[in-house]
SERO-4910 file (N, C-alpha, C, O; in steps of 0.05 Angstrom, whole numbers):
BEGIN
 pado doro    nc1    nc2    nc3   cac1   cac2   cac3    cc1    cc2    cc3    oc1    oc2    oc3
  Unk    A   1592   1943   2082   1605   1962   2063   1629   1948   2051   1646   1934   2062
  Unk    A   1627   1954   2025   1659   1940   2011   1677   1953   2016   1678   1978   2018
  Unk    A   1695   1935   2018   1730   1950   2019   1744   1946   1994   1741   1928   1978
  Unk    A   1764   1971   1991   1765   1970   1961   1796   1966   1968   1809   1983   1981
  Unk    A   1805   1943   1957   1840   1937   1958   1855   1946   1934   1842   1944   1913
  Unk    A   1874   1953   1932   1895   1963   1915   1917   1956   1916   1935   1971   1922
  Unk    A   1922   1921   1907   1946   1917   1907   1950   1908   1882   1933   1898   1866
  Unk    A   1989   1914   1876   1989   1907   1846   1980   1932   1839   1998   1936   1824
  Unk    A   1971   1945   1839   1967   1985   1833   1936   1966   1816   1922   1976   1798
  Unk    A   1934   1946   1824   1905   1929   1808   1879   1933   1833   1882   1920   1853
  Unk    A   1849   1955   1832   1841   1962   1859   1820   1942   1845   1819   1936   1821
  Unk    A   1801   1931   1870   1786   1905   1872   1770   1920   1888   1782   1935   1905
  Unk    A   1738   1920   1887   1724   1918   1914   1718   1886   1919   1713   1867   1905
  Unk    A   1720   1890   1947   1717   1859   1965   1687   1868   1979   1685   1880   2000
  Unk    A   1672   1861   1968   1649   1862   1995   1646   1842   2022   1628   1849   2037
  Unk    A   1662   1818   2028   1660   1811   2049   1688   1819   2068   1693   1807   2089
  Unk    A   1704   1841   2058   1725   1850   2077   1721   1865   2105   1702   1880   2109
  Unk    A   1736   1859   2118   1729   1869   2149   1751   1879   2163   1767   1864   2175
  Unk    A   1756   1917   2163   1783   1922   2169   1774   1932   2197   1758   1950   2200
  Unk    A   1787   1916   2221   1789   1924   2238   1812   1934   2251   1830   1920   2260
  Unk    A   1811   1965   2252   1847   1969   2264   1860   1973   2245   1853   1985   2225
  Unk    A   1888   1959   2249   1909   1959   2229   1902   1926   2218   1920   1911   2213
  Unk    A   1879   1920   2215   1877   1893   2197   1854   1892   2181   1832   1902   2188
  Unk    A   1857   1882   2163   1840   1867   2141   1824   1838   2128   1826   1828   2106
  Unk    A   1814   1833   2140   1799   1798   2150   1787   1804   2121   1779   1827   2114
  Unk    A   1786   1785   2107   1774   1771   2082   1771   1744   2082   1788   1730   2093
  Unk    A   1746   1730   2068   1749   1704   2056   1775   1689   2045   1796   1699   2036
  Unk    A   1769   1666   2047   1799   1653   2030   1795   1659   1998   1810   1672   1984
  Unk    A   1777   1651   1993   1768   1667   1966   1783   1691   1956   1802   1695   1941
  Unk    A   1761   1707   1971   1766   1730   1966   1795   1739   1961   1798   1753   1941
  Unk    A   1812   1734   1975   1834   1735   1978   1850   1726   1962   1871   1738   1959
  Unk    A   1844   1701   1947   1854   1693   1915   1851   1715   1894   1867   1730   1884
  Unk    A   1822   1713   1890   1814   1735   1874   1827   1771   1879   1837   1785   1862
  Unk    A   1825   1775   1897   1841   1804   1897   1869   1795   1898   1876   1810   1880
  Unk    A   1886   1784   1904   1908   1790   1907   1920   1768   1897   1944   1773   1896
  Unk    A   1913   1736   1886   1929   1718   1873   1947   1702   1894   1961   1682   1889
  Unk    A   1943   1713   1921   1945   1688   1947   1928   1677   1958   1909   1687   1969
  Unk    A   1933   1647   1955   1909   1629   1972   1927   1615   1995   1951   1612   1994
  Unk    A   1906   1607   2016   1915   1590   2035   1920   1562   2030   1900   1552   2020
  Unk    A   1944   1544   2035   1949   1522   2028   1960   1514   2058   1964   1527   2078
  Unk    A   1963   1491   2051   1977   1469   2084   1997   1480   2092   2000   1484   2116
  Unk    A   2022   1491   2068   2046   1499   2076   2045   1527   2081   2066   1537   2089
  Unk    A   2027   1540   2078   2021   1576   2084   2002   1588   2066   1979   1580   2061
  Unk    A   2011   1605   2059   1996   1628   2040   2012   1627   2018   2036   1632   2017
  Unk    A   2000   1620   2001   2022   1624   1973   2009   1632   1949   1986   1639   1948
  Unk    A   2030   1630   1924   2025   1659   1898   2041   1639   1887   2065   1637   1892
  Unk    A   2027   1623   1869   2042   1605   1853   2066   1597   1865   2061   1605   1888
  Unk    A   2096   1582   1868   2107   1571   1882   2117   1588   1898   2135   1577   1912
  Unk    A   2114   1612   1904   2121   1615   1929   2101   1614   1961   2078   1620   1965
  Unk    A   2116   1606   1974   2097   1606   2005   2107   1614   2026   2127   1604   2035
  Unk    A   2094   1632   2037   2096   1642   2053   2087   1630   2082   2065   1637   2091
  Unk    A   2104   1610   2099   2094   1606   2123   2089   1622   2147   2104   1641   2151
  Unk    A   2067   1616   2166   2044   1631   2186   2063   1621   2195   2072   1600   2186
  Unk    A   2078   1641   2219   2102   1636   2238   2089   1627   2261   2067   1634   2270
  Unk    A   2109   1607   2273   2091   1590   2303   2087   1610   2312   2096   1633   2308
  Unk    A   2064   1597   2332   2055   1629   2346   2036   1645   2346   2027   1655   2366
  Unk    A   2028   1648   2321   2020   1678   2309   2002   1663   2284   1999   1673   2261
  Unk    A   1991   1639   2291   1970   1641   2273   1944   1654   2277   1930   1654   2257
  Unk    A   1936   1663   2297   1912   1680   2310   1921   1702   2297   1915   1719   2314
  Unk    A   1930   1714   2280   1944   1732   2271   1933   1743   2245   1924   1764   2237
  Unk    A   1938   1713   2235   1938   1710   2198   1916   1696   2198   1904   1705   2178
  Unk    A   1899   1675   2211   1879   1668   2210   1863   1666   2227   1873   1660   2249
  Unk    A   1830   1670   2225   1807   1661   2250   1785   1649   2228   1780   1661   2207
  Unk    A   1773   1624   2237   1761   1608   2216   1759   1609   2202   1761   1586   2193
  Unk    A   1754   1624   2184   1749   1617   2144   1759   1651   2132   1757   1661   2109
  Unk    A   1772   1664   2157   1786   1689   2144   1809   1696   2149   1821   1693   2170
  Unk    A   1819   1710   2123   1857   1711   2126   1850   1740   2135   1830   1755   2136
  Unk    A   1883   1737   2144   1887   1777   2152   1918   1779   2126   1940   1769   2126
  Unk    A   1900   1801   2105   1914   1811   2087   1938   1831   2102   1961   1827   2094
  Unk    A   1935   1845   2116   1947   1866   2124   1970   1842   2140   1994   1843   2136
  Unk    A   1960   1825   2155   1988   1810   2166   2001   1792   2152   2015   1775   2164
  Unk    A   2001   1792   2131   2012   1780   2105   2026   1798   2091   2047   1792   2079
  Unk    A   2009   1829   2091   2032   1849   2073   2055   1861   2096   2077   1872   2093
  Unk    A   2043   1854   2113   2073   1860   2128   2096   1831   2132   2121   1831   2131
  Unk    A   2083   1815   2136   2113   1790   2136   2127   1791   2105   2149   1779   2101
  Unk    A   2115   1802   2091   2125   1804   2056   2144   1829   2059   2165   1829   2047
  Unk    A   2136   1852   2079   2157   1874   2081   2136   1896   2060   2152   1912   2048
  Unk    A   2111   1902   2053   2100   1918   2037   2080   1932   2059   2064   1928   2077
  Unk    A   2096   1955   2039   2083   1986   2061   2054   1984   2054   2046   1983   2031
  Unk    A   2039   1985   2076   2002   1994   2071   2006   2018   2077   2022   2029   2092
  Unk    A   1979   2030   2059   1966   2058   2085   1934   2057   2078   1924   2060   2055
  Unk    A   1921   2052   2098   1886   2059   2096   1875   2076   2093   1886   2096   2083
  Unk    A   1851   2074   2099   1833   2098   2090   1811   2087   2110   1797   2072   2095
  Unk    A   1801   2088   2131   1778   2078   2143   1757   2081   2136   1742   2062   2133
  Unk    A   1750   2117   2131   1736   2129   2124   1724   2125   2093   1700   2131   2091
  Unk    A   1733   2119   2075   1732   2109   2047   1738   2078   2044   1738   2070   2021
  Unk    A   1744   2062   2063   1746   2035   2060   1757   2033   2034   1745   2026   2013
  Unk    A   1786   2039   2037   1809   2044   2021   1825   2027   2024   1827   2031   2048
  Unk    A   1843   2006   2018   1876   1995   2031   1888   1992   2007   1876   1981   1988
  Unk    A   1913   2003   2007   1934   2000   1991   1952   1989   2004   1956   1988   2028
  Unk    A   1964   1977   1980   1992   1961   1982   2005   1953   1967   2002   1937   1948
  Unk    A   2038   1972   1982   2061   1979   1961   2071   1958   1946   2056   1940   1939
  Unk    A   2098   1959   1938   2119   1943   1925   2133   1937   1959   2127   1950   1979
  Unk    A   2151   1914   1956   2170   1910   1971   2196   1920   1970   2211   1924   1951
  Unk    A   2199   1922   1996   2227   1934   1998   2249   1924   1972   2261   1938   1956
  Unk    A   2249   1895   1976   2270   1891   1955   2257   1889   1924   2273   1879   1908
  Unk    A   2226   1900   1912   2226   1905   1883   2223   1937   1888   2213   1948   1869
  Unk    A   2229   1954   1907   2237   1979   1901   2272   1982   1897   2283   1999   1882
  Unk    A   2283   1964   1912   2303   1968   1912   2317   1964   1884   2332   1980   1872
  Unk    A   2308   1937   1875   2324   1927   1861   2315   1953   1825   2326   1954   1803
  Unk    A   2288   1972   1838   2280   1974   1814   2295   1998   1811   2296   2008   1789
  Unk    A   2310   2014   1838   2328   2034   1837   2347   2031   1825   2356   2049   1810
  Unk    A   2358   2007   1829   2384   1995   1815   2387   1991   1790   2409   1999   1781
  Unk    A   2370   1981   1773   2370   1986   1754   2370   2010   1727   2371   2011   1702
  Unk    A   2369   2030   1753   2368   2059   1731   2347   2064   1711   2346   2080   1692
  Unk    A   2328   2043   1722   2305   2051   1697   2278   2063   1707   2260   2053   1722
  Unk    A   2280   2094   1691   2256   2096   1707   2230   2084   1704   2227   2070   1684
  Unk    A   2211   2086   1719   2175   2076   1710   2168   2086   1680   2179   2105   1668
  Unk    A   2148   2070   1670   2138   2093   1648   2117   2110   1658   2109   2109   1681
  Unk    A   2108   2126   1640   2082   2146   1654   2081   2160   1616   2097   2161   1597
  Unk    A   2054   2169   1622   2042   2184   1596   2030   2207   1609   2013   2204   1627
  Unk    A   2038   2233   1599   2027   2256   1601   2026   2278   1570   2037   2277   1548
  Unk    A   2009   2294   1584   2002   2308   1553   2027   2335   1560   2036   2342   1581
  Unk    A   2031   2346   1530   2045   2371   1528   2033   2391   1530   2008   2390   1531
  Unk    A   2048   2417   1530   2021   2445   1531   2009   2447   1509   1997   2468   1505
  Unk    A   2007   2423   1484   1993   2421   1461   1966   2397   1454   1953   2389   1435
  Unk    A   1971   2391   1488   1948   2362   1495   1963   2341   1479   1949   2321   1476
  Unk    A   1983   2339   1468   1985   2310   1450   2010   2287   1476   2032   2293   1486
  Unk    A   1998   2266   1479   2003   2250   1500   2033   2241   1488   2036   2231   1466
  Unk    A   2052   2246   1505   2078   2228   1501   2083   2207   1525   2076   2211   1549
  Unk    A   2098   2182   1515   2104   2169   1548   2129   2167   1547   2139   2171   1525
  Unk    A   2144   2161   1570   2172   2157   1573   2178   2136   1559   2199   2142   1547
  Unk    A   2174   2120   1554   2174   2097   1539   2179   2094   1514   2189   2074   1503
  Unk    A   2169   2122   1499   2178   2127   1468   2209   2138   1469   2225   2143   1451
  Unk    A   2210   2138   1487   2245   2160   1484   2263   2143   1495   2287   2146   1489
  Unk    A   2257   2125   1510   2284   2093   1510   2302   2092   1495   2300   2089   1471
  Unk    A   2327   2096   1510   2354   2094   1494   2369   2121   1481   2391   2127   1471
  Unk    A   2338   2137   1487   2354   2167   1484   2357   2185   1510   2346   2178   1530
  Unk    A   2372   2208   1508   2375   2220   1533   2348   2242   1538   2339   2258   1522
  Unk    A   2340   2235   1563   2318   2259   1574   2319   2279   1597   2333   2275   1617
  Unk    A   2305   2299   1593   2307   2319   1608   2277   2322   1623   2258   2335   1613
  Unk    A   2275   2306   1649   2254   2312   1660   2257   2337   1673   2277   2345   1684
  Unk    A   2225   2353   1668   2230   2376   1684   2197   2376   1711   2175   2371   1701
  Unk    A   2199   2380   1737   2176   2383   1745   2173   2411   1767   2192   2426   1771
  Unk    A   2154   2414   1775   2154   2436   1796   2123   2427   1809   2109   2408   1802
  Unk    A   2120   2451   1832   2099   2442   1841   2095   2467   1858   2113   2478   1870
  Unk    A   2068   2477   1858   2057   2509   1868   2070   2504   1894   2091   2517   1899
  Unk    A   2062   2486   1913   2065   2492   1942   2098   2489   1950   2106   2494   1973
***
């Protein structure tokens, strides 16, 4: 059965993924392709950054020719949550690009329609003042 990853809010099905538990075993491949980290000598890395397999604990991050995604989104500090049942995994932003994205005072964009269906996004109204309004039945 494929597992369908969602990271980067970018979802991928992996058909050779294998979540056992709280982990996620994929090809090295695979693992480029969904997520833009491959295994190298010096760790796991994403263009120049790398992430080194801490002594110890490479039974962790690797068993012959498969990474564990899930022990990688956690030494990065990014919240998962699964789905067993739907062979689901997401995975958040990091603590420090949530943070830093608080700090900045800017919100996300998003596009929604009016009670007239015509789509506006936050993004057209930049630099002017807005009045978000939301509610919610429950």
């Amino acid at each position: 059965m494929a597992v369908t990853i969602i990271y980067e809010d970018k979802p991928v099905s992996v058909a050779g993924a294998q979540a056992r538990g709280d982990h996620l075993w994929m090809a090295k491949a695979e693992l480029q392709s969904a997520t833009g980290w491959e295994l190298k000598p010096q760790g796991i890395c994403r263009g120049e950054r790398c992430v080194p397999i801490p002594p110890g604990r490479r039974e962790q991050f690797l068993r012959d020719e498969l990474v564990n995604l899930a022990a990688l989104a956690r030494q990065l500090g990014l919240p998962i949550v699964h789905d067993d049942k739907h062979a689901v995994w997401f995975f958040g932003e990091s603590d420090d690009a949530r943070r830093a994205t608080l700090a900045s005072l800017q919100a996300p964009d998003f596009t929604l329609p009016d009670l007239d269906g015509r789509m506006h996004s936050l993004s057209d109204y930049r630099g002017r003042k807005v009045l978000l309004l939301s509610w919610a039945s429950w």
